[in-house]
One Martini backbone bead per residue (centre of mass of N, CA, C, O) as a GRO file, in nm:
protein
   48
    1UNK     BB    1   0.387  -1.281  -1.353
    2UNK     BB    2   0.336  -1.494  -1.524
    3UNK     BB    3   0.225  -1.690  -1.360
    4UNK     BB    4  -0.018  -1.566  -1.255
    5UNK     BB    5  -0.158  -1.565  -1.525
    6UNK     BB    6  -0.137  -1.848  -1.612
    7UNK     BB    7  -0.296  -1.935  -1.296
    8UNK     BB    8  -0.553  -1.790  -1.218
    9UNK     BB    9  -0.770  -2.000  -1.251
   10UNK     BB   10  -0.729  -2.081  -0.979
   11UNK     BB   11  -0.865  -1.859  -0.814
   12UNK     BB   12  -1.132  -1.929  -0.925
   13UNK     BB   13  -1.154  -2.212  -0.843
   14UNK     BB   14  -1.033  -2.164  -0.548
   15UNK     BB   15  -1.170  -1.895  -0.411
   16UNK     BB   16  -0.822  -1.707  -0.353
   17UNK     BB   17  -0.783  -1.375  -0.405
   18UNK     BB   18  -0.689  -1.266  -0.150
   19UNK     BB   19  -0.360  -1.367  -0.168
   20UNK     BB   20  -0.303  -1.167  -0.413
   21UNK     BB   21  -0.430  -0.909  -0.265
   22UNK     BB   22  -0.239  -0.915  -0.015
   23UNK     BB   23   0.060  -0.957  -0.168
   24UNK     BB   24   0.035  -0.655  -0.321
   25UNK     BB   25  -0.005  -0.464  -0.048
   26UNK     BB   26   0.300  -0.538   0.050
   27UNK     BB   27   0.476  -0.475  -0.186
   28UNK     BB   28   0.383  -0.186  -0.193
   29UNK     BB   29   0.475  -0.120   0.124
   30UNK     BB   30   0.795  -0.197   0.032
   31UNK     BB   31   0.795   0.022  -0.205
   32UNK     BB   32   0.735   0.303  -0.001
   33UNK     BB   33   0.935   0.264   0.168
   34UNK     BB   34   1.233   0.233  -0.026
   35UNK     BB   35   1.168   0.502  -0.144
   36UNK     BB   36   1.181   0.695   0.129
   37UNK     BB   37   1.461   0.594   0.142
   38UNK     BB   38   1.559   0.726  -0.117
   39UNK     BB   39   1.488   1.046  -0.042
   40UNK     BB   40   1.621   1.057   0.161
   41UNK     BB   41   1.942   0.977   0.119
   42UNK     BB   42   1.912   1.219  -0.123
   43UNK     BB   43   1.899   1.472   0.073
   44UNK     BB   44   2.163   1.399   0.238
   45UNK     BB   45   2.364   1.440  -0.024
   46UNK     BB   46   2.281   1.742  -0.064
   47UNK     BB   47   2.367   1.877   0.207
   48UNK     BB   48   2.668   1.722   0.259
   0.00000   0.00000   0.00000
């Protein structure tokens, strides 16, 4: 995260934001999954 902070400035000098808004998207989505997968997990051990 400190990367990007301190480097952001390169995205605006080479006008190339969406490769960090596509790599969040990214990240979002297999946050997502592994949430998913977290709480079927959990609902599997509750029911015994």
């Amino acid at each position: 995260m400190f990367y990007l902070w301190g480097h952001s400035y390169e995205f605006d000098n080479n006008d190339n934001w969406e490769v960090i808004e596509n790599f969040a998207k990214f990240i979002g989505v297999i946050l997502r999954f592994i949430t998913m997968l977290w709480h079927i997990t959990a609902c599997k051990k509750r029911r015994g």
